[in-house]
C-alpha positions in Angstrom: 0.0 0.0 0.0 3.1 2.2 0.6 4.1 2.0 -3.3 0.6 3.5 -4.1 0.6 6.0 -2.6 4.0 7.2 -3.2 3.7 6.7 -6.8 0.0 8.6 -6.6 1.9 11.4 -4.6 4.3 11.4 -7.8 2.0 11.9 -10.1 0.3 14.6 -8.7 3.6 16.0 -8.0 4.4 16.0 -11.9 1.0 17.3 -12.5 1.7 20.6 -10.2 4.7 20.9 -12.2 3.1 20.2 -15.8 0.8 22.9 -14.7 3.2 25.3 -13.7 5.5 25.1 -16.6 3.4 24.0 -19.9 5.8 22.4 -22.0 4.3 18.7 -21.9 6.5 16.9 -20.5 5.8 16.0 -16.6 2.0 15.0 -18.0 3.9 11.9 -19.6 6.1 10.8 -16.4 2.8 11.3 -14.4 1.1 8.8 -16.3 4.5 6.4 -15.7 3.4 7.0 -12.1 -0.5 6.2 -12.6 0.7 3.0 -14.4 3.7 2.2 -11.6 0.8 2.7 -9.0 -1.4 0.1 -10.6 1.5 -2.5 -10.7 2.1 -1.8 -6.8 -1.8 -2.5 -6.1 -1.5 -5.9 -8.3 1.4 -6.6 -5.9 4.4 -6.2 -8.5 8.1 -6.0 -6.8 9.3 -2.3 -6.7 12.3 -3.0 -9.8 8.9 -3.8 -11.7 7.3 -0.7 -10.9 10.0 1.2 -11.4 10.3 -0.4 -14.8 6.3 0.1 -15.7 6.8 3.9 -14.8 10.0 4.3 -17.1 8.9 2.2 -19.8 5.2 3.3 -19.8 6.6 7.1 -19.2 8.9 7.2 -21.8 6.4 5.7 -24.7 3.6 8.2 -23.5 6.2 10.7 -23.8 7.5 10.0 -27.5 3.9 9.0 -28.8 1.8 11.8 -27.1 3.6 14.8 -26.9 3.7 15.9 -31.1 0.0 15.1 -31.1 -0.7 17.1 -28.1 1.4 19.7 -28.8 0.3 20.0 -32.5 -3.5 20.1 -31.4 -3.0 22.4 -28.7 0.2 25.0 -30.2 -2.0 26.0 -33.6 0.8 26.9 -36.2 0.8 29.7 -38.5 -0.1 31.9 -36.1 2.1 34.7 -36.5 4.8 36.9 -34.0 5.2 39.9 -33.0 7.9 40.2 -35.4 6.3 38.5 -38.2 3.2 41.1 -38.1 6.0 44.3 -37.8 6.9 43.3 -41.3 5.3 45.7 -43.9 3.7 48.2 -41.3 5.1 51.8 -41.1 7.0 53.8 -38.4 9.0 56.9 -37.3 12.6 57.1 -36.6 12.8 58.2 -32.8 16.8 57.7 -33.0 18.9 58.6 -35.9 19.3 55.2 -38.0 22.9 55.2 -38.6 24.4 51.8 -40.0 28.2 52.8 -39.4 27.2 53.8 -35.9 25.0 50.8 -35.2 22.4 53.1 -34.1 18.8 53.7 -35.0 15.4 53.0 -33.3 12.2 53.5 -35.0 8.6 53.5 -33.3 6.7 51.0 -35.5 2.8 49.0 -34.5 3.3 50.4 -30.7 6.6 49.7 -30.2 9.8 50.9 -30.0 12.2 48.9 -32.3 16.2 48.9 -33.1 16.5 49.3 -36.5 18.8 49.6 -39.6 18.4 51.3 -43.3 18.4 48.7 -45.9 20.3 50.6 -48.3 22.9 51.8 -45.4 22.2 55.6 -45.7 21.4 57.8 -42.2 17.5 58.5 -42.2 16.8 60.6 -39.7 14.8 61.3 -36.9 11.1 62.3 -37.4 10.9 60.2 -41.1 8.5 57.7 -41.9 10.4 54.4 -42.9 8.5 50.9 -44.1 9.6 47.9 -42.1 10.9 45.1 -45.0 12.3 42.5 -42.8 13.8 41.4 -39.8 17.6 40.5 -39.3 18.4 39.2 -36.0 16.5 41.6 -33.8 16.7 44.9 -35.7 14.3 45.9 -38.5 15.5 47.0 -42.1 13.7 49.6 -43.1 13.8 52.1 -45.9 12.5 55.8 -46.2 8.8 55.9 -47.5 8.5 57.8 -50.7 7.3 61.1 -50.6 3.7 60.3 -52.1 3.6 57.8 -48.9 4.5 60.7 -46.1 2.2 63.3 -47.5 -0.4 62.1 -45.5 1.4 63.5 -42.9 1.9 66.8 -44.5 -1.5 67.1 -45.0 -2.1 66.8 -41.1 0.2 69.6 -40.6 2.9 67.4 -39.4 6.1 68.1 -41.8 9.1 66.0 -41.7 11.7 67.7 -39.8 14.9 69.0 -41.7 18.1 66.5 -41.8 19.6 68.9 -39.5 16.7 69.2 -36.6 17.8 66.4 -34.8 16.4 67.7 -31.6 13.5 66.0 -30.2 12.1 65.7 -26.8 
């Protein structure tokens, strides 16, 4: 009766832990337990159990886990940085490949970024997002058809020399 509960204890031992860390993998050694526990109530010797729980663990890891995770994790859903691609933003920081410097305000946030073609663009332009590379954005100036909108609002660009912003 001690091997039941001990390996019932275990199991809701690895559930707490599946629980608290979601990445399916205690689930799997917590039915081993389940499975161990049943062999200790038919009366099986402890190297048994302890073979049941490995055994029945590691095959309810290797054929459960891609299913669950597949049916649960939906794919193509897209990240942060996937959705950034595209979208517009402003230069808050000078972008200045020599430097390594530049950040751009883009969907919210603020983002390092780089000019695609390696020329400064400075602060205040709009620039389109066209990729990621590592974690900075290439981005390139927006044609002047593109930040008239802006214009139109009363917000100019500011002068290559205003570099002042607060």
């Amino acid at each position: 009766m001690v091997g039941v509960v001990f390996w019932v204890l275990l199991a809701a031992a690895l559930i707490v832990i599946e629980i608290s860390t979601t990445q399916f993998v205690a689930i799997w050694f917590a039915a081993g337990a389940l499975f161990a526990a049943f062999a200790s109530l038919a009366g099986a010797p402890v190297p048994i159990q302890l073979i049941i729980f490995v055994a029945c663990s590691v095959v309810a890891f290797v054929a459960g886990r891609p299913i669950l995770v597949e049916k649960i994790m939906p794919k193509g859903l897209e990240s942060n940085t996937e959705r950034i691609i595209g979208k517009t933003g402003i230069v808050r920081e000078e972008i200045d490949n020599a430097r390594e410097a530049g950040r751009i305000d883009a969907d919210g946030l603020s983002w390092a970024a780089r000019s695609e073609d390696g020329n400064p663009i400075c602060v205040g332009i709009r620039v389109r997002v066209l990729r990621l590379e590592g974690v900075r954005l290439i981005v390139s100036p927006m044609q002047e058809q593109e930040n008239s909108p802006r214009e139109a609002e009363g917000m100019s660009a500011p002068s290559p020399n205003n570099e002042s912003e607060v």
